[in-house]
MILOVO-239599 format. One record per residue: y, z, x of N, C-alpha, C in turn; residue in one letter. Coordinates in pm, whole numbers, padded with zeros to 5 digits, always signed. Each point is the difference from the previous one (the first is absolute). Example, Ala and Ser with C-alpha at 12.3 -4.5 7.8 and 13.67 -1.06 7.14 Angstrom:
<sites>
-00569+00780+01319+00119+00000-00089+00120+00000+00090a
+00105-00072-00035+00119+00006+00082+00109+00073-00077s
</sites>
This chain:
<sites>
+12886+08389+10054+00097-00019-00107+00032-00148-00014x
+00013-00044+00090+00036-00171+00040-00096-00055-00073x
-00127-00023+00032-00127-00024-00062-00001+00051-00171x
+00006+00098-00016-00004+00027-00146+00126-00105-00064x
+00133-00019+00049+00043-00050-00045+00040-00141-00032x
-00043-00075+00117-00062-00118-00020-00129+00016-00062x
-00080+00013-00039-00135-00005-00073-00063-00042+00141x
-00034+00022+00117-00068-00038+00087-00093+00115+00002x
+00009+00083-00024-00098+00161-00032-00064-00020-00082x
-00170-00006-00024-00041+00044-00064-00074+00137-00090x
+00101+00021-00111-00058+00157-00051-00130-00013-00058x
-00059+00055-00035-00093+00034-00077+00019+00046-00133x
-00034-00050-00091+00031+00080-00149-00129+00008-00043x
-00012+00120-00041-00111+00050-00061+00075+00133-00091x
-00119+00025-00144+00103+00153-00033-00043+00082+00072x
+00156+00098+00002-00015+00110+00083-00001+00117-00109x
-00065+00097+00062+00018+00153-00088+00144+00044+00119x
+00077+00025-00047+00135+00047+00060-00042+00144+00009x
-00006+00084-00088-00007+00136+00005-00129+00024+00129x
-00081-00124+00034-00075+00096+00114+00064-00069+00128x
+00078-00085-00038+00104-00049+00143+00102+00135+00032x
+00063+00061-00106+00072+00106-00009-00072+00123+00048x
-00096+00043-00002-00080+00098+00002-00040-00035+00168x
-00032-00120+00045-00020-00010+00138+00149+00047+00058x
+00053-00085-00004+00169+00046+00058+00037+00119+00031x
-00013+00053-00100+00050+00155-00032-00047+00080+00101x
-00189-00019+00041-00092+00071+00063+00059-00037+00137x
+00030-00125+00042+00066-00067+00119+00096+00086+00048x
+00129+00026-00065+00129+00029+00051-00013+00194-00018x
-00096+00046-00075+00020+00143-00036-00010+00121+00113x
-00081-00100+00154+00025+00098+00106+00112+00006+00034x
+00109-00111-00010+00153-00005+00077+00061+00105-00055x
+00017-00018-00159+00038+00043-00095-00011+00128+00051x
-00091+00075-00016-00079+00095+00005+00079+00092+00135x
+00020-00098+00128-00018+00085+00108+00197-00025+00007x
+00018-00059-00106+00192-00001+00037+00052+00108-00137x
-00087+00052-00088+00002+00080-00073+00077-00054-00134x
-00019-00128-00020+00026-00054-00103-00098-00009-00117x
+00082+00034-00116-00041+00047-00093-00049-00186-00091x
-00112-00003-00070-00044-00062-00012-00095-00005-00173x
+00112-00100-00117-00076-00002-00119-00006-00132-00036x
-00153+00003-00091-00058-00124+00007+00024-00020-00203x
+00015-00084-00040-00029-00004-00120-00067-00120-00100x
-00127-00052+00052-00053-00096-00015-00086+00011-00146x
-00009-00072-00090-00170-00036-00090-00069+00014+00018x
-00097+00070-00038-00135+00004+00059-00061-00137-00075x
+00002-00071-00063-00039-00121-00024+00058-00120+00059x
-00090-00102+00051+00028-00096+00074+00117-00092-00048x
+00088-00003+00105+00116-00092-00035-00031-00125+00132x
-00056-00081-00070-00036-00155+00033+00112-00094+00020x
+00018-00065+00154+00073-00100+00004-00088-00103+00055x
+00086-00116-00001-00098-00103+00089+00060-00006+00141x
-00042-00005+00132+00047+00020+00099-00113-00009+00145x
+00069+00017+00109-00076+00027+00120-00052+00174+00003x
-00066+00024+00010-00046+00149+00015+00087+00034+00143x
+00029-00102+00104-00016+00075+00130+00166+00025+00013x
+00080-00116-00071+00143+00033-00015+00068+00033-00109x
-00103+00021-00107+00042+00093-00062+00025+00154+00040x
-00081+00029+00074-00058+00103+00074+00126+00050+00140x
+00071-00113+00052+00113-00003+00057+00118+00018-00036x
+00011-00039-00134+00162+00050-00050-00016+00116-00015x
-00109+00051-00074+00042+00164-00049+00000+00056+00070x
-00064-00045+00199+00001+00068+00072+00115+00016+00093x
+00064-00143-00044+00144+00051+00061+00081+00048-00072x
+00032-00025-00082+00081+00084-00148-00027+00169+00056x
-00110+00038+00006-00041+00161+00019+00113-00009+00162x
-00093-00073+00051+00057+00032+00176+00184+00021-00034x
+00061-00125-00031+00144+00051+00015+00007+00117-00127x
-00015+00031-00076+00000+00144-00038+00018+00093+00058x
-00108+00034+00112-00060+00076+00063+00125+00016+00077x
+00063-00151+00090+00057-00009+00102+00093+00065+00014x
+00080-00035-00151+00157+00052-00040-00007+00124-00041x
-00094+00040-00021-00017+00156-00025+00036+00115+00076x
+00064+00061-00017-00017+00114+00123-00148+00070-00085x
-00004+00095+00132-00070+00121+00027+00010+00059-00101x
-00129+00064-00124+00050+00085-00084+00037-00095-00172x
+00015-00132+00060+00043-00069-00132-00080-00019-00145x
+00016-00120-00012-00087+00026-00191+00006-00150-00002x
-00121-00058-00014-00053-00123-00036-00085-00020-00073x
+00020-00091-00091-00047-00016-00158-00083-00139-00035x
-00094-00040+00060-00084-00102-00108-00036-00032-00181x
+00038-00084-00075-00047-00050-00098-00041-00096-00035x
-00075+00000-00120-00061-00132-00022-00038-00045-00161x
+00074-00099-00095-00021+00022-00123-00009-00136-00003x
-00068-00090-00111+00078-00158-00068+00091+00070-00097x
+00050-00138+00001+00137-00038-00064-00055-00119-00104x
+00019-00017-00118-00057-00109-00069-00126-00115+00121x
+00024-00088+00076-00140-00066+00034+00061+00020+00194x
+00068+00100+00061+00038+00068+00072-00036+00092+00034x
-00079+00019+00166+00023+00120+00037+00073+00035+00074x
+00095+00142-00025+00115+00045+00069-00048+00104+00088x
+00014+00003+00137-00031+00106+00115+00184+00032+00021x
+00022+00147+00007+00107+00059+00084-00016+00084+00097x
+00085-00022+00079-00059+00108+00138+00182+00005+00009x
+00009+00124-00012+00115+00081+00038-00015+00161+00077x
+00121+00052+00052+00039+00045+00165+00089+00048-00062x
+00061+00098+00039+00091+00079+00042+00037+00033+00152x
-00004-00140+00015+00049-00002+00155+00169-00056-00008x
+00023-00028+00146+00157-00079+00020+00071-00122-00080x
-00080-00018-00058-00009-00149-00080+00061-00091+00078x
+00069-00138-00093+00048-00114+00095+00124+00003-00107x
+00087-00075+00144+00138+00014-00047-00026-00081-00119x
+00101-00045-00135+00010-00140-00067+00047-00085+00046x
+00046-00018+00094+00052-00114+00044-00119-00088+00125x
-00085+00086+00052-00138-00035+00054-00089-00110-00134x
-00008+00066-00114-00123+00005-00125-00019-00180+00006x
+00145-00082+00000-00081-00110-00007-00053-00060+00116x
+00018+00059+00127-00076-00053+00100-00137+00056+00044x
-00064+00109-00089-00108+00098+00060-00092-00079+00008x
-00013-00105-00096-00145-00076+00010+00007-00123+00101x
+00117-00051+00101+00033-00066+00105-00127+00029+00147x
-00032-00089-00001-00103-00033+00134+00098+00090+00118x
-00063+00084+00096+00086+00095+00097+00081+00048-00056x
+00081+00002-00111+00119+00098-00064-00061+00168-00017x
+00111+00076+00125-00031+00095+00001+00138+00139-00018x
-00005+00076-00115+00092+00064-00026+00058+00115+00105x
+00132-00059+00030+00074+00069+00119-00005+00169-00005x
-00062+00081+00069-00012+00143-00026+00022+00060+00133x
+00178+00004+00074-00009+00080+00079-00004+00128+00013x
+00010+00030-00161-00022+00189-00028-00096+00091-00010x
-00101-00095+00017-00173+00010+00000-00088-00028+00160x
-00072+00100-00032-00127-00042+00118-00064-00098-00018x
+00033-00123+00092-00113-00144+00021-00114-00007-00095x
+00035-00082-00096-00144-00047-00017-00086-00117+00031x
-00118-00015+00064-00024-00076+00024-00086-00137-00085x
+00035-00141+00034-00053-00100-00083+00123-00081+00038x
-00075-00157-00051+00113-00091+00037+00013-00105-00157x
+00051+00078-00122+00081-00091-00094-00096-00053-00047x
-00137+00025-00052-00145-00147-00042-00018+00099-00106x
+00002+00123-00034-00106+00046-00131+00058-00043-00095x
+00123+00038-00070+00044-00050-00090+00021-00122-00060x
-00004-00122+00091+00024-00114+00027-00151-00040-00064x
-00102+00030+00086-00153-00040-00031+00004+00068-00132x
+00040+00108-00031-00067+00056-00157+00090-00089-00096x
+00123-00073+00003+00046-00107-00067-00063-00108+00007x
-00034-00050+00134-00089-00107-00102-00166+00016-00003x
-00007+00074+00012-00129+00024-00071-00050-00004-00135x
+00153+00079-00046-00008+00038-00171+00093-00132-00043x
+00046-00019+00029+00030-00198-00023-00122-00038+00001x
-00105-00036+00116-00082-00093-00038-00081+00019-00076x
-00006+00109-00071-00115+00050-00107+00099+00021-00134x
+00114-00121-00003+00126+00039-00097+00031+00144-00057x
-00018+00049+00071+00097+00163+00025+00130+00020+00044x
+00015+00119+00027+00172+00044+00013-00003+00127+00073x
+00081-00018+00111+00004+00162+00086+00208+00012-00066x
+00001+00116-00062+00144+00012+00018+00016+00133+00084x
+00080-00009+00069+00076+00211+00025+00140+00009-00030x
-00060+00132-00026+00219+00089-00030-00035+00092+00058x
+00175+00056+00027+00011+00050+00097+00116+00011+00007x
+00032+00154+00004+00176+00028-00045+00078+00011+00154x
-00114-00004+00108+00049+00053+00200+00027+00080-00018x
+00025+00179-00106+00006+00086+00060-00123+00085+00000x
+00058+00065+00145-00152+00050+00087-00041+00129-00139x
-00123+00019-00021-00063+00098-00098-00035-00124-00121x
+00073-00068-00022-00052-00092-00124-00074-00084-00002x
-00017-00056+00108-00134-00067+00027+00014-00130-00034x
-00100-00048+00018+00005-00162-00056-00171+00015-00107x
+00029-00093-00092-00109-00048-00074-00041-00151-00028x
-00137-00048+00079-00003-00145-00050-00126+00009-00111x
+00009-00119-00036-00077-00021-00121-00030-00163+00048x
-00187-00009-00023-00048-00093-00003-00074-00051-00098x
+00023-00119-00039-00060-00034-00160-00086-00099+00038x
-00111-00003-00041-00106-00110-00001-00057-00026-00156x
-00075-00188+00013-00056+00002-00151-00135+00071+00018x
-00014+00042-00128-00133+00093-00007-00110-00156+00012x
-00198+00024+00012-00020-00076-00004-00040-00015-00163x
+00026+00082-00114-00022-00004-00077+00047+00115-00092x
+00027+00011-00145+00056+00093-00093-00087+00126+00047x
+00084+00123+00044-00070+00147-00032-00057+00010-00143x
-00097+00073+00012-00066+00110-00118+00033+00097+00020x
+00067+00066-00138+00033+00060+00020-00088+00126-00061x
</sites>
């Protein structure tokens, strides 16, 4: 994260097909999913939504985006992938019907180690970096990670990540 944010990291930009970054992910996390009995919908394009980017961290946000999904989820829950542009924007949401985060957490979630106090919950484990790395990631590719999130448990939280496309959809 340090590195990305000094520019001492070098990314790679090349275009990416997102929808088969999405389609890897999905295949990634669907045994967890699967074996914690979480319910699991995808709602992607079948036509390529092109950004310019690293393939390998591109490939990392959505995979942590899914993971804390997964995390905050109970047993039994409902987690939701999408994926559309927005005029020269593509918008990914990944929302949960898990515990969500308090509001008064929301402006610190993307904080290096900032980790939301949950003594009413079973441990989860990780130490404060996904959210943090998927901010600047989508910064350095002038993107935007936002989440909401009302903290009560069943409502879940929803973030939304916006990247520039690498070029106008056809539609």
């Amino acid at each position: 994260i340090s590195r990305i944010s000094t520019g001492k990291l070098t990314l790679r930009c090349e275009v990416v097909d997102m929808t088969i970054l999405i389609a890897d992910a999905v295949d990634a996390c669907r045994p967890v999913m699967t074996a914690r009995m979480q319910r699991f919908g995808v709602d992607v394009p079948s036509r390529a939504l092109e950004v310019h980017g690293d393939p390998v961290r591109l490939a990392q946000i959505l995979s942590n985006l899914l993971d804390n999904a997964s995390k905050y989820t109970p047993d039994g829950g409902h987690i939701c992938l999408s994926a559309a542009w927005s005029a020269q924007r593509l918008a990914i949401e990944v929302s949960d019907d898990g515990e969500g985060i308090p509001p008064e957490d929301l402006p610190r979630i993307t904080e290096r180690f900032f980790r939301v106090a949950r003594p009413h919950t079973q441990a989860v484990h990780g130490f404060g970096l996904g959210l943090a790395l998927v901010s600047a990631i989508a910064r350095h590719y002038h993107g935007l990670l936002r989440i909401e999130s009302t903290g009560v448990p069943g409502e879940g939280t929803r973030a939304f990540l916006e990247l520039p496309l690498a070029h106008a959809p056809t539609v």
